[in-house]
N, C-alpha and C positions, 0 to 999 in steps of 0.2 A: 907437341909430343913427337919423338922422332926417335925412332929404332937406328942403330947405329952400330949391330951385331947382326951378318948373314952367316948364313952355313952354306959354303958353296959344297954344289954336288958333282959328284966323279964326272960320270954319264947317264945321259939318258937310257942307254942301253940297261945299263948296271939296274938301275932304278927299278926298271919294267920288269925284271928278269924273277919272274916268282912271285909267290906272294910273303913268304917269308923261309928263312936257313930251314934247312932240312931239321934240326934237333931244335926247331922252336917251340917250346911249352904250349904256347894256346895260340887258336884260330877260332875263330867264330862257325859256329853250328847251328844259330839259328840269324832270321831275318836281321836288319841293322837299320835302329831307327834314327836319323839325324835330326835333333831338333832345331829350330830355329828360333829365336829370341825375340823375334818381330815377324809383322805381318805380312803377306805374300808382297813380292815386287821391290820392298828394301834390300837394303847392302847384302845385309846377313840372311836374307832368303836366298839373296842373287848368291852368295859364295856357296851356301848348303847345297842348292842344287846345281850349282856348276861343280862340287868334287861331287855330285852323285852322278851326275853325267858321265864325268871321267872314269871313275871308277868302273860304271859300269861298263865303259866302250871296250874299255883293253881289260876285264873281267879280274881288276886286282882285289877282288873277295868275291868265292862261290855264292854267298850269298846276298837275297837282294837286298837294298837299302832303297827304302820311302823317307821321304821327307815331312815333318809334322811343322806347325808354325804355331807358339807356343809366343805369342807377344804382350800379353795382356800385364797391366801395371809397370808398364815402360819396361817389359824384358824379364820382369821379377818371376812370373809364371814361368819361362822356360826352366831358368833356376833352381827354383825351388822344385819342379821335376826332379831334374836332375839330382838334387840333395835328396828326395823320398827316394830313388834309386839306387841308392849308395848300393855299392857291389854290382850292380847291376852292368857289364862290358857292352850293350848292346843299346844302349843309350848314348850317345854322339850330341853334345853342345854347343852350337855357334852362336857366337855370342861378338864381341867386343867389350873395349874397356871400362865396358858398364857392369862387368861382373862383379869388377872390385870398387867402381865408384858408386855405384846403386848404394850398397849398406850403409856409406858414410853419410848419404844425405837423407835417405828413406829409410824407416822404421819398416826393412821387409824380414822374410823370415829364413834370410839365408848370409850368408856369407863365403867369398869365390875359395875358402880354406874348406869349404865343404866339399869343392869337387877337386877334380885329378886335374891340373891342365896339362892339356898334350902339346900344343902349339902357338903362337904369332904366325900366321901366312901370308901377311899382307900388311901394309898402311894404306891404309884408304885417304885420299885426300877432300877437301871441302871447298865449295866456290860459293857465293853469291851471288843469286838466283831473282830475277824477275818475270812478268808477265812480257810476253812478246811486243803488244804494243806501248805497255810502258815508256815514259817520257823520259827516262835517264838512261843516259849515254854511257856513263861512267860510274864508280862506284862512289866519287865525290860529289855528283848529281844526286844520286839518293840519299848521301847522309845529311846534304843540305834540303831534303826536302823532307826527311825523316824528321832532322831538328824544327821545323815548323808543321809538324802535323805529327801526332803519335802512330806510326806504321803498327801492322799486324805481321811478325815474323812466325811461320810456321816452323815446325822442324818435327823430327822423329823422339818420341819421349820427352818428361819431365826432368827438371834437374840431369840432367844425359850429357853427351858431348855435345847434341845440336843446342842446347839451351848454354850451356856453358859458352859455347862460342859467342851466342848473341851476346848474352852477358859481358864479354871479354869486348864485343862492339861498341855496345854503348858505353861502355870505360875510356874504347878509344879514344873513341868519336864525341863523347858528349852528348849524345842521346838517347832516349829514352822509345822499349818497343813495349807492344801487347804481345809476351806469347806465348802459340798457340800448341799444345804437342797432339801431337796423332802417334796412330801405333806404327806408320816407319813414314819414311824417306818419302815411298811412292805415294803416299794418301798426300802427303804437303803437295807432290808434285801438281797431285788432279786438283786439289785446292787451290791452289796460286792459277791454275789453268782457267778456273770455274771466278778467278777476281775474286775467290772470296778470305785470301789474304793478300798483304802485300810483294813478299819476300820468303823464301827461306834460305837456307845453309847446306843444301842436300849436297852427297857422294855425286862426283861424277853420274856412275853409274844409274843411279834414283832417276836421274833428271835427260839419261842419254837420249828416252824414246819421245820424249815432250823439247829437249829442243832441239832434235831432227823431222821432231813435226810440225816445229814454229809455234806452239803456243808458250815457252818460254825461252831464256836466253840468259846466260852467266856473265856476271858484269867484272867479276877477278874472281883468282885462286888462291886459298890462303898457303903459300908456297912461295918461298925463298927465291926460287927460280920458278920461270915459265914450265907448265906440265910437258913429259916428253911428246914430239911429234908422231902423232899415228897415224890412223886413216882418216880421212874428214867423216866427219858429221851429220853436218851441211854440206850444202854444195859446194860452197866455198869457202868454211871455215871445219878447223880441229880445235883439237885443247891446246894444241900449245899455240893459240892463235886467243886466247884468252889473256888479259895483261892479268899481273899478279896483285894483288889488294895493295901494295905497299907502292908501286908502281904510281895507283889512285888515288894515295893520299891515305889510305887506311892503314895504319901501324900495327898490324898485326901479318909479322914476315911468315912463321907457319901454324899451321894447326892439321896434327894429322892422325886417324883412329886405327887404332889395330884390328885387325879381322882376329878374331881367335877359337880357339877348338878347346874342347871339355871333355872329359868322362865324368859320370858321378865319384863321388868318393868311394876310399873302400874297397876300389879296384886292387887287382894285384901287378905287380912291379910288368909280369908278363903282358898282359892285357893291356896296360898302359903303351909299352915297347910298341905291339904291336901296330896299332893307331899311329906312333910317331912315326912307325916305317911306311905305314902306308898311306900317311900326308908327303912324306918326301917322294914319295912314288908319282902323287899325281902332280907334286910340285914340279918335275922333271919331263913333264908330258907334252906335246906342243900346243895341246888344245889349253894347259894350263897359263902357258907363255901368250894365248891368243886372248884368253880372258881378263890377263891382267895390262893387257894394253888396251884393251879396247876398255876397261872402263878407268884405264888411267890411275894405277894403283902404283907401289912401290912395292918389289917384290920383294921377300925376307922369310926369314923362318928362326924364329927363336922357340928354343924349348928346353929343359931343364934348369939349371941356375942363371942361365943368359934370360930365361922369360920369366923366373922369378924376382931377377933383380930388376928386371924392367918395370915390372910392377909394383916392384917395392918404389923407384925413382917418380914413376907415374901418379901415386898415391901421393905424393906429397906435392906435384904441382895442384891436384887436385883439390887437396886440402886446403893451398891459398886461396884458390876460386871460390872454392863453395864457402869458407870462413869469412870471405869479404861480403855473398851473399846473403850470411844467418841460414844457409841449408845444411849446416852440421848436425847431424842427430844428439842430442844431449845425452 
């Protein structure tokens, strides 16, 4: 999955300057709730609360925004919020590209034509993740010893991107895992920490504070190229000090998830606008620029026909995956 449409912005100046034109139809009047699609310490918690951060530093809305977490049945719970809200401007969705993959493989009770989407502000990328003292070196180590032993792969959600991927490994690779879903990124993390799976697939960002603490450690990146260089880690490793899966013998050159933003349905064209301006607002922040290198993301922003074609393209790599797995809903 790779986005291949940015909206570059003037200045950062321009950006900050307001909260919106003087003859704007609608502002928000009361509180601003953002939900989140998973459970505290994942991707999409990590992105809700870093634009609430922002927003609130440099005050680009009078009113305040809490953050709710909203993860339960792989994400379906935030959703389906969001769809009983319909009209509702003051409901905020972070999600990923499980809004529109969720329905085609789960019988839940929503579909992503229910809500408004406002944005793509990110690709989030994936590595391959083990226990610190784990005995593989490389990521041709583990699949050789995955092939003689059924490993336990954790990841965030069912039928999701992190299971998708696994999926897409053993295709590679030739073998076969257990797995395991939790409600995000960070519960795999403390699992793999606690040995009580083998592996997972987490974001960068899931896995930054576990292996800067040494109980775990990324064996490649599913990425074309090496992640860009930022600030180390470790002592004396970064991301881009990570070789890439293909590098390892794993043929799988990228896999990467969109961050994305919602309103419920039912919104009006106004209320919609106004969201898209003030995701490019904090896109243009420095504290935004600091968050998306530090968890090693690709910055972007698509929104109206650029984010719905994107979804519409997405949908149907999706549809091969899940069709080879028997998870298409009849």
């Amino acid at each position: 999955m790779k986005i291949t449409s940015k909206l570059l912005l003037s200045t950062a100046a321009f950006m900050l300057a307001g909260a919106l034109p003087a003859d704007a139809a609608w502002q928000p009047q009361k509180p601003i709730e953002f939900v989140a699609t998973a459970g505290p310490g994942g991707g999409t918690d990590n992105l809700a609360r870093a634009v609430q951060s922002i927003i609130t530093k440099y005050k680009l809305t009078d009113q305040p925004v809490v953050v709710v977490n909203k993860g339960g049945g792989s994400g379906a719970e935030g959703y389906v919020y969001g769809k009983a809200s319909a009209g509702d401007p003051y409901k905020v969705i972070f999600g990923t590209s499980n809004a529109w993959q969720q329905p085609l493989v789960s019988k839940v009770a929503f579909n992503y034509t229910d809500l408004t989407p406002i944005a793509a502000m990110a690709q989030d990328e994936f590595l391959l993740w083990v226990k610190q003292d784990a005995p593989y070196k490389t990521a041709s180590d583990f699949l050789k010893a995955a092939a003689a032993t059924e490993f336990k792969m954790g990841g965030a959600q069912s039928k999701d991107t992190d299971e998708v991927l696994t999926r897409m490994i053993e295709k590679a690779a030739k073998v076969k895992f257990t797995y395991i879903p939790f409600k995000s990124g960070a519960e795999a993390a403390v699992q793999l920490a606690g040995g009580h799976i083998d592996a997972h697939v987490n974001n960068p960002s899931e896995s930054l504070g576990q292996w800067r603490g040494s109980t775990q450690r990324p064996l490649c990146a599913f990425s074309p190229k090496r992640l860009p260089q930022g600030p180390k880690v470790t002592t004396s490793e970064g991301w881009s000090d990570v070789p890439t899966c293909v590098e390892q013998g794993l043929a799988i050159s990228q896999y990467e998830q969109p961050r994305t933003v919602w309103l419920p349905g039912k919104v009006s064209p106004e209320q919609a606008a106004y969201y898209v301006d003030l995701m490019k607002k904090v896109q243009a922040t420095p504290e935004w620029k600091e968050y998306i290198e530090k968890t090693s993301q690709v910055d972007t922003f698509l929104t109206g026909t650029a984010f719905d074609n994107f979804i519409k393209q997405d949908l149907e790599h999706v549809k091969q995956v899940a069709g080879e797995q028997g998870w298409l809903v009849k």
